[in-house]
mmCIF file as gemmi writes it, N, C-alpha and C atoms, coordinates in Angstrom:
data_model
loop_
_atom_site.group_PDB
_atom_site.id
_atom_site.type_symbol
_atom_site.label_atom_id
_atom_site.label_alt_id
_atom_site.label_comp_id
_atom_site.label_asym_id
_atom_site.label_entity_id
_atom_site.label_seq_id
_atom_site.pdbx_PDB_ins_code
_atom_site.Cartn_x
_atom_site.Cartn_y
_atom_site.Cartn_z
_atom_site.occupancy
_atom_site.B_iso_or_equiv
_atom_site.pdbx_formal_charge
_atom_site.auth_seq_id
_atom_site.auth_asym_id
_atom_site.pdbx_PDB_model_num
ATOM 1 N N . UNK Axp A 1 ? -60.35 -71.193 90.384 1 0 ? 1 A 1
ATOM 2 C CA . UNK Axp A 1 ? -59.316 -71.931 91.103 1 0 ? 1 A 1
ATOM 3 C C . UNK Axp A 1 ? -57.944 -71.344 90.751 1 0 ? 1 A 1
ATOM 4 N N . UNK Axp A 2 ? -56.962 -71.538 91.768 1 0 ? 2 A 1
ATOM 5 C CA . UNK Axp A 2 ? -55.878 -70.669 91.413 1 0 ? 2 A 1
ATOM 6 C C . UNK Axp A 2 ? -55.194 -71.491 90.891 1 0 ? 2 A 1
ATOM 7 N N . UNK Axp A 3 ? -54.029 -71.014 89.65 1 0 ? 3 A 1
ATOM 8 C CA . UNK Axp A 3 ? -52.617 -71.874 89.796 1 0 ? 3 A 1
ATOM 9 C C . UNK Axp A 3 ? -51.909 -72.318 90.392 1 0 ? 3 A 1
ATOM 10 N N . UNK Axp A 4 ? -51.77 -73.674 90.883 1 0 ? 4 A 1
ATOM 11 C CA . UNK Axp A 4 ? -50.57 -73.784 91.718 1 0 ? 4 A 1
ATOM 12 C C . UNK Axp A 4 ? -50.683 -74.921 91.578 1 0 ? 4 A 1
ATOM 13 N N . UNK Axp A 5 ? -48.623 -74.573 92.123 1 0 ? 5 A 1
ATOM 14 C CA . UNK Axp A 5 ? -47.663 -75.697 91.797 1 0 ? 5 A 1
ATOM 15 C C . UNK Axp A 5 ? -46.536 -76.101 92.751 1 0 ? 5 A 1
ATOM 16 N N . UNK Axp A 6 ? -46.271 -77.419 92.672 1 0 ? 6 A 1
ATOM 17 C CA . UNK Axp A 6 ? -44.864 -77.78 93.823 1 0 ? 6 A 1
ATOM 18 C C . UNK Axp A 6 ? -43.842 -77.855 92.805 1 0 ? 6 A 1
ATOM 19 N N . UNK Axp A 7 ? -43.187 -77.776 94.338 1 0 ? 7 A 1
ATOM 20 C CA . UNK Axp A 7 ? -41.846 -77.572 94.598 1 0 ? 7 A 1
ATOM 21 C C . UNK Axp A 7 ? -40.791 -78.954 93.499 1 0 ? 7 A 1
ATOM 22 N N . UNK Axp A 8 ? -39.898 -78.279 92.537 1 0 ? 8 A 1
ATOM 23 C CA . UNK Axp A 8 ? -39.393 -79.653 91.157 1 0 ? 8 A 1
ATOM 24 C C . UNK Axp A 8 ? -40.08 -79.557 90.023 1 0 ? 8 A 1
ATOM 25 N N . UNK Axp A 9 ? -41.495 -78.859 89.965 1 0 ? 9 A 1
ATOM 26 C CA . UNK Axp A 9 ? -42.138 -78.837 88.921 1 0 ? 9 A 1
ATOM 27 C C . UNK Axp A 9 ? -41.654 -77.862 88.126 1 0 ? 9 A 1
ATOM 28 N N . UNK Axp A 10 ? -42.051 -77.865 86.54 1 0 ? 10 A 1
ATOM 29 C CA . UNK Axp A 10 ? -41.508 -76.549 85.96 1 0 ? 10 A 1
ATOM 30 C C . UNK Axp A 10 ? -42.381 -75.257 85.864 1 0 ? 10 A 1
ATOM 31 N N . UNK Axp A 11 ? -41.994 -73.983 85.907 1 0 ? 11 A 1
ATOM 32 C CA . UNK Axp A 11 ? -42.504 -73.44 85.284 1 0 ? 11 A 1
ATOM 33 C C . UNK Axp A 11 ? -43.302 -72.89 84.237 1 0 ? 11 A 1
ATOM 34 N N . UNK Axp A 12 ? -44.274 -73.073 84.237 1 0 ? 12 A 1
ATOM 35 C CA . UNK Axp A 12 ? -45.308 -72.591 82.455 1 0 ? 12 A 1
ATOM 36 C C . UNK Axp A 12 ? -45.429 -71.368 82.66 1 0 ? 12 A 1
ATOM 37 N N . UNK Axp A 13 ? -45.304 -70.166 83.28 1 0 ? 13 A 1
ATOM 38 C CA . UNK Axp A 13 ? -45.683 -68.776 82.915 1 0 ? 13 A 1
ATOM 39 C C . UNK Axp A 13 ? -44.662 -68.051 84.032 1 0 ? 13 A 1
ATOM 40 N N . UNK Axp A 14 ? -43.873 -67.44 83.823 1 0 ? 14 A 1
ATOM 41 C CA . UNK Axp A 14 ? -43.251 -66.326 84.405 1 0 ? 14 A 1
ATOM 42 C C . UNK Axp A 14 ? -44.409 -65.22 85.163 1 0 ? 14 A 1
ATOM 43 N N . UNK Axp A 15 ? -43.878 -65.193 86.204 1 0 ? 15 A 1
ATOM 44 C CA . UNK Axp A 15 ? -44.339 -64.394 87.027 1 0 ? 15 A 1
ATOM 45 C C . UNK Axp A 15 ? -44.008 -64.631 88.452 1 0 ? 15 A 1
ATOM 46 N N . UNK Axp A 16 ? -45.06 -63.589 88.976 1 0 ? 16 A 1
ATOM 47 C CA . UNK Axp A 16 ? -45.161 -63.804 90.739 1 0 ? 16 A 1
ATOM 48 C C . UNK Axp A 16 ? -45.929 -64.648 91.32 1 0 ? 16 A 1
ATOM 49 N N . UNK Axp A 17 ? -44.778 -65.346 92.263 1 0 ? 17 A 1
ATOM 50 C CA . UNK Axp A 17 ? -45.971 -66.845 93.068 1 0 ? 17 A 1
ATOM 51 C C . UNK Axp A 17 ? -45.8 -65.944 94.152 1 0 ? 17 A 1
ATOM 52 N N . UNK Axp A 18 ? -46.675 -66.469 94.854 1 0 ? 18 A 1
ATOM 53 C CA . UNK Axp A 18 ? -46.779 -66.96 96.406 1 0 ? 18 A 1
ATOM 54 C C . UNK Axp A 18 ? -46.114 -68.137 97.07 1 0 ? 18 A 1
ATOM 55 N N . UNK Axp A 19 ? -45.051 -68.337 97.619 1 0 ? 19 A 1
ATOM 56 C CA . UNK Axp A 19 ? -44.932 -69.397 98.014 1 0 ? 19 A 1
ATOM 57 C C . UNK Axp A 19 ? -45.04 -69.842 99.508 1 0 ? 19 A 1
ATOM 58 N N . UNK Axp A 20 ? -46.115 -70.832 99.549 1 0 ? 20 A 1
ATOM 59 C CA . UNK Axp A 20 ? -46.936 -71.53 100.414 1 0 ? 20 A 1
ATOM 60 C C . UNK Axp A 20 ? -46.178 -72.542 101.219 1 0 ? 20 A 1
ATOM 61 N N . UNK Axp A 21 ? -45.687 -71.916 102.386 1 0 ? 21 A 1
ATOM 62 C CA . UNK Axp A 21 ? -44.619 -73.085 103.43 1 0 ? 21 A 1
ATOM 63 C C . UNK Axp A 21 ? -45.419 -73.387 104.601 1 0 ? 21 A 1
ATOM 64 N N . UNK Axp A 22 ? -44.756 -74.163 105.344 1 0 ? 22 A 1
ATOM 65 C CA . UNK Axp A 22 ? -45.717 -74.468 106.684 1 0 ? 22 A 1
ATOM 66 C C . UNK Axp A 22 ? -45.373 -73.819 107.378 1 0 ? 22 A 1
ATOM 67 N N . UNK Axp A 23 ? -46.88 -72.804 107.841 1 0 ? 23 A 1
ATOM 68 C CA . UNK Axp A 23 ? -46.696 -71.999 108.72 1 0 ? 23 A 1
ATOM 69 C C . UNK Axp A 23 ? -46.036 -72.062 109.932 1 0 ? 23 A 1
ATOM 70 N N . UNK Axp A 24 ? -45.283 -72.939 110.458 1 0 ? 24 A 1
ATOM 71 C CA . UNK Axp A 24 ? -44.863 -72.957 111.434 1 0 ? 24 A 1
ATOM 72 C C . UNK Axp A 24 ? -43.045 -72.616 111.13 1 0 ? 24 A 1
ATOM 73 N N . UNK Axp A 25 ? -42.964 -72.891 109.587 1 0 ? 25 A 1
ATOM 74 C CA . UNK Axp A 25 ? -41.898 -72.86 109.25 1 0 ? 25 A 1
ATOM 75 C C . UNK Axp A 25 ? -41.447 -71.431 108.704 1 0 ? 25 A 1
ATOM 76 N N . UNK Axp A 26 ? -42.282 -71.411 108.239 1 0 ? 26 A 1
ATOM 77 C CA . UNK Axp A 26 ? -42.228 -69.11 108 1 0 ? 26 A 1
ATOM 78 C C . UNK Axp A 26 ? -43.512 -68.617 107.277 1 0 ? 26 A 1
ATOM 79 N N . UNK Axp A 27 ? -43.527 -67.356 106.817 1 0 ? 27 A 1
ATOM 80 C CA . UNK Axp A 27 ? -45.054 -67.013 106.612 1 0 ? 27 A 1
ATOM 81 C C . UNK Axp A 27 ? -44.993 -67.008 104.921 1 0 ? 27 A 1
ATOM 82 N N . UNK Axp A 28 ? -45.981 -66.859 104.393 1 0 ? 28 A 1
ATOM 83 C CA . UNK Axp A 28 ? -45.667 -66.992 103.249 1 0 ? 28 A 1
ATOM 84 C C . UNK Axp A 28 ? -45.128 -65.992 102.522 1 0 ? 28 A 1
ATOM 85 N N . UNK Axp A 29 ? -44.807 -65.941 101.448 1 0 ? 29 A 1
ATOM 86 C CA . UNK Axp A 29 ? -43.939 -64.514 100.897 1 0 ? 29 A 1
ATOM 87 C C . UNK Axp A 29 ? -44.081 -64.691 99.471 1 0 ? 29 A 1
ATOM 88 N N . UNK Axp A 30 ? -43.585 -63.891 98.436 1 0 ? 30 A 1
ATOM 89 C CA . UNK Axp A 30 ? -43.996 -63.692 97.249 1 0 ? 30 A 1
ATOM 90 C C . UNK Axp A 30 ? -42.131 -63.765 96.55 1 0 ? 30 A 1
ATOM 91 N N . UNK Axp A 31 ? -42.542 -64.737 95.586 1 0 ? 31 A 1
ATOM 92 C CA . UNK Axp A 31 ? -41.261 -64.715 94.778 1 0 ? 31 A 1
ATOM 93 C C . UNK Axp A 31 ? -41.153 -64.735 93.114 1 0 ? 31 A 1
ATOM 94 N N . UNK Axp A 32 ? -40.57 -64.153 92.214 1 0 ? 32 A 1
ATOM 95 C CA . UNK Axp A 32 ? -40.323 -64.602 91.303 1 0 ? 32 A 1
ATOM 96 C C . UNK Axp A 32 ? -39.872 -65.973 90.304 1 0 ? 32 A 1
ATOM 97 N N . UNK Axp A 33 ? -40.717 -65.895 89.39 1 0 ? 33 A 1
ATOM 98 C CA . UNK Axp A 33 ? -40.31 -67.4 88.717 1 0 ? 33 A 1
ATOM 99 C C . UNK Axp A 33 ? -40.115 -66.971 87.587 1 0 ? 33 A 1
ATOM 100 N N . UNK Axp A 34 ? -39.137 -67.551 86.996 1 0 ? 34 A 1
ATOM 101 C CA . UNK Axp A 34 ? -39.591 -67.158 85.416 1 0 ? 34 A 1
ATOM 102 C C . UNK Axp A 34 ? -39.675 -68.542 84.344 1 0 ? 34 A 1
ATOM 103 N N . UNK Axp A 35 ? -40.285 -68.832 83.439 1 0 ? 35 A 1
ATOM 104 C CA . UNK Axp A 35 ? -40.54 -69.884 82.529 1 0 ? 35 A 1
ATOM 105 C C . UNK Axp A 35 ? -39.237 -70.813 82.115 1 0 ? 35 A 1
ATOM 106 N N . UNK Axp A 36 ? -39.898 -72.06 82.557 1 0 ? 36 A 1
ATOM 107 C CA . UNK Axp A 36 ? -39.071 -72.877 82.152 1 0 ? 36 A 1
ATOM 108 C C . UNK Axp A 36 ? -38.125 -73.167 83.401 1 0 ? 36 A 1
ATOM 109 N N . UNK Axp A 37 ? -37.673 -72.338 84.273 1 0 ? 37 A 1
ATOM 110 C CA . UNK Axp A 37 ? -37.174 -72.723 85.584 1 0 ? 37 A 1
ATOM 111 C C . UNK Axp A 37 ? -37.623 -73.981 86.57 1 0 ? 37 A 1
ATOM 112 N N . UNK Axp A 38 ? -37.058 -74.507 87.166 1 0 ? 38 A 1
ATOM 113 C CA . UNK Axp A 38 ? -37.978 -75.258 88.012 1 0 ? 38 A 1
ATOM 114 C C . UNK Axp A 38 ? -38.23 -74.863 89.721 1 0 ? 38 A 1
ATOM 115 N N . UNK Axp A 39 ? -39.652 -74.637 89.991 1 0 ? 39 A 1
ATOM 116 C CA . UNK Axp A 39 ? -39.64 -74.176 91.353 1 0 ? 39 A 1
ATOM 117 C C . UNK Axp A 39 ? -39.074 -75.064 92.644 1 0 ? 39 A 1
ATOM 118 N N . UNK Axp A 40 ? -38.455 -74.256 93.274 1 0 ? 40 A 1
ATOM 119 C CA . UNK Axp A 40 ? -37.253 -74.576 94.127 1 0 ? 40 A 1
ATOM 120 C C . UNK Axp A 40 ? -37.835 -75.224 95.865 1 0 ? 40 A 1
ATOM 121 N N . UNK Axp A 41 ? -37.307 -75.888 96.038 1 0 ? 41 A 1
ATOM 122 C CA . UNK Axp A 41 ? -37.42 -76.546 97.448 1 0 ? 41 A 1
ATOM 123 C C . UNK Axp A 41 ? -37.105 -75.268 98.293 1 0 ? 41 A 1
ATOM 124 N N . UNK Axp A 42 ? -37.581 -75.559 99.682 1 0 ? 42 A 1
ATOM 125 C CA . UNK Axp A 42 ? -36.566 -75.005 100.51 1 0 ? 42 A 1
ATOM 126 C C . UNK Axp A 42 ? -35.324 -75.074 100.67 1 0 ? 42 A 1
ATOM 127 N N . UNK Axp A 43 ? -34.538 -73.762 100.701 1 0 ? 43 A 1
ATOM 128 C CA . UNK Axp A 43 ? -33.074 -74.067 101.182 1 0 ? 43 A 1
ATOM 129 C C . UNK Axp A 43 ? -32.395 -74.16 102.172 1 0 ? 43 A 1
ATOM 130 N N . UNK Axp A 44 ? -33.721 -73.887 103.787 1 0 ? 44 A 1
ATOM 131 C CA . UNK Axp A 44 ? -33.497 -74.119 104.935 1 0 ? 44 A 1
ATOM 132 C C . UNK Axp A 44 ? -33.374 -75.235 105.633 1 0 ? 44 A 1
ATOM 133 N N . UNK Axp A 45 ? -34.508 -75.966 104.974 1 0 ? 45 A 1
ATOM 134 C CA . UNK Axp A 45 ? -34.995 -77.316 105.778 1 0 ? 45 A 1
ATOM 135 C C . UNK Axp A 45 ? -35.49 -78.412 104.646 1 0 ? 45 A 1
ATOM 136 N N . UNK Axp A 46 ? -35.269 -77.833 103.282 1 0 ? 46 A 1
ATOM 137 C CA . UNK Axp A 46 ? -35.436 -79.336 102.239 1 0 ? 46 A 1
ATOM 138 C C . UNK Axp A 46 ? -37.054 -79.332 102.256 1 0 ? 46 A 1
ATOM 139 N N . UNK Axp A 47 ? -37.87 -78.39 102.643 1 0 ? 47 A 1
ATOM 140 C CA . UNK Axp A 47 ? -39.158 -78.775 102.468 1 0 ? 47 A 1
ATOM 141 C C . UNK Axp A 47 ? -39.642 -78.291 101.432 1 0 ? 47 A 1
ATOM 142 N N . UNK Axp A 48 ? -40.899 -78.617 101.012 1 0 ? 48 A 1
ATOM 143 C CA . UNK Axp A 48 ? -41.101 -78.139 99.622 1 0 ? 48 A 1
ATOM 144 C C . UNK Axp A 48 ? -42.676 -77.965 99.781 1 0 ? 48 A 1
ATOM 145 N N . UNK Axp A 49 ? -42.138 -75.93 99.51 1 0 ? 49 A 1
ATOM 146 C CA . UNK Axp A 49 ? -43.581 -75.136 99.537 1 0 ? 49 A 1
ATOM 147 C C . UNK Axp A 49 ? -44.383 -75.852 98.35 1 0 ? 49 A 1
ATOM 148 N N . UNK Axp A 50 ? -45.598 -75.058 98.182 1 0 ? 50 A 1
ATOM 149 C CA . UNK Axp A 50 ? -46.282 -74.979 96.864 1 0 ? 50 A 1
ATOM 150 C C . UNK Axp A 50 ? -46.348 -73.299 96.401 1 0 ? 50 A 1
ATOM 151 N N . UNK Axp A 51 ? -46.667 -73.23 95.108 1 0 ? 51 A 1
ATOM 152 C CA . UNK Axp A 51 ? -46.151 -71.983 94.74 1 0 ? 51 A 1
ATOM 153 C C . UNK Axp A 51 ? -47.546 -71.384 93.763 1 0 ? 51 A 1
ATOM 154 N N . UNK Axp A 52 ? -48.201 -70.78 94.653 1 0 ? 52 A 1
ATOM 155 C CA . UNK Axp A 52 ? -49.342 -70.258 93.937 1 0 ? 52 A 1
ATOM 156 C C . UNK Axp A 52 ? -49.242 -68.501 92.939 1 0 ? 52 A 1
ATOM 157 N N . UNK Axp A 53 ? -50.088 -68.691 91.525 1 0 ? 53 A 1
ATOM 158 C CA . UNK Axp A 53 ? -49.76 -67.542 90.92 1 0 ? 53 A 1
ATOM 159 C C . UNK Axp A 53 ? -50.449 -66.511 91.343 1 0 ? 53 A 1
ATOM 160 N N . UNK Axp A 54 ? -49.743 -65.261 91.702 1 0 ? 54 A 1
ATOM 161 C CA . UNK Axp A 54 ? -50.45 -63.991 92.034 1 0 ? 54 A 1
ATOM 162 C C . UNK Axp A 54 ? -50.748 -63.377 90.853 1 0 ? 54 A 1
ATOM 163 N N . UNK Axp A 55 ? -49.17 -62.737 90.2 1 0 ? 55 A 1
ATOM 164 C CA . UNK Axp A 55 ? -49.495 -61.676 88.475 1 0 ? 55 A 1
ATOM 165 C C . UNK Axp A 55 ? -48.641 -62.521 87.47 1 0 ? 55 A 1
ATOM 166 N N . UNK Axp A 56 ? -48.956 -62.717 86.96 1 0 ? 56 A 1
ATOM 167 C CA . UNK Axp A 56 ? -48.666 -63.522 85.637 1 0 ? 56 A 1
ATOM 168 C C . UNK Axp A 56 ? -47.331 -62.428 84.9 1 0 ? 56 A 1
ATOM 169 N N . UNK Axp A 57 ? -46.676 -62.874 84.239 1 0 ? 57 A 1
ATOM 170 C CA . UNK Axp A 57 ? -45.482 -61.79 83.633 1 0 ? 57 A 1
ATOM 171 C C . UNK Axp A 57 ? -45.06 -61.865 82.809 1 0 ? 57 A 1
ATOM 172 N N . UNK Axp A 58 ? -44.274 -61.435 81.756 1 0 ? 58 A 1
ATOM 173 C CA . UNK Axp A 58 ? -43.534 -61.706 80.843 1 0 ? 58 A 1
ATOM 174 C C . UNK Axp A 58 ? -41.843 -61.51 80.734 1 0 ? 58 A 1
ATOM 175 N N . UNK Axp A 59 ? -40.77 -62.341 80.942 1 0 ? 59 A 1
ATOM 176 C CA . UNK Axp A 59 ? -39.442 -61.974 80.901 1 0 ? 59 A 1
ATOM 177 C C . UNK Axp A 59 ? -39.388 -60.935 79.816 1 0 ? 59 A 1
ATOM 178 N N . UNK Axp A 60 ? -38.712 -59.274 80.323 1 0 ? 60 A 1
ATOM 179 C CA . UNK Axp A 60 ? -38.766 -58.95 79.366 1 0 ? 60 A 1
ATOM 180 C C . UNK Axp A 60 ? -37.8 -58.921 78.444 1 0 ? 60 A 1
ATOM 181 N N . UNK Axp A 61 ? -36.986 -60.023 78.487 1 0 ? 61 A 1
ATOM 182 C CA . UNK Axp A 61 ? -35.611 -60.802 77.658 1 0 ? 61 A 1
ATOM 183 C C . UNK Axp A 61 ? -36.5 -61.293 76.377 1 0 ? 61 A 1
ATOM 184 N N . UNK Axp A 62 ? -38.037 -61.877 76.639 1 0 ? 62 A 1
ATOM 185 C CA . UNK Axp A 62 ? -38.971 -62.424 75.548 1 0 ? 62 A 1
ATOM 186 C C . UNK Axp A 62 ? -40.042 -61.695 74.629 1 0 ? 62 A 1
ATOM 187 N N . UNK Axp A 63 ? -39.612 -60.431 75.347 1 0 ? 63 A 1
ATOM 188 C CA . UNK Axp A 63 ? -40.759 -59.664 74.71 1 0 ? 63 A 1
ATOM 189 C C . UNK Axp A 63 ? -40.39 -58.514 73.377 1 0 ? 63 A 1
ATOM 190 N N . UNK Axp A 64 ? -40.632 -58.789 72.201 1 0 ? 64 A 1
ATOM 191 C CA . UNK Axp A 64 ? -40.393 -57.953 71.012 1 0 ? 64 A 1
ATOM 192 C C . UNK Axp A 64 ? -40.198 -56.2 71.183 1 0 ? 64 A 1
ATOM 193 N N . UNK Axp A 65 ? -41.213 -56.326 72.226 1 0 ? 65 A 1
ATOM 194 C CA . UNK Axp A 65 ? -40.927 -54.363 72.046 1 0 ? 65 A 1
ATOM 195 C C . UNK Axp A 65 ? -39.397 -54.207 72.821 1 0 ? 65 A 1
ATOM 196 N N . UNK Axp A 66 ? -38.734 -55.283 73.249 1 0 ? 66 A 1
ATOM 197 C CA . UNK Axp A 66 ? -37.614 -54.898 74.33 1 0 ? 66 A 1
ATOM 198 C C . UNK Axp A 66 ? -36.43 -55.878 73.52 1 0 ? 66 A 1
ATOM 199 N N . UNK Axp A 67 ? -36.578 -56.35 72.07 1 0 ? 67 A 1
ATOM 200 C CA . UNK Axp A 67 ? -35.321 -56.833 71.771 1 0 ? 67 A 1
ATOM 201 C C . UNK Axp A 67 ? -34.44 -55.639 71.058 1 0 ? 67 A 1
């Protein structure tokens, strides 16, 4: 089963969603999240996709080999 999450909820893993709108409203598309953020409503029409995980990621602001 995949990850996924709506729209206000927070983030638990940085990475790439999918975010899942009504097709009538646009197609779906792929966005960045990163941890701890909260995934975002629409900013067209106030609707609120769901946001499924494609690749999982790491900020690399968090990662030791990059401080």
């Amino acid at each position: 089963m995949a990850d996924e999450f709506k729209s206000r909820e927070v983030c638990n893993q940085s990475g790439v969603y999918r975010a899942v709108h009504d097709p009538q409203h646009t197609p779906d598309h792929d966005v960045t999240v990163i941890y701890g953020h909260i995934f975002p409503r629409c900013s067209h029409h106030g609707c609120n996709p769901n946001f499924v995980l494609v690749a999982a990621g790491q900020n690399v602001n968090s990662n030791n080999w990059f401080k």
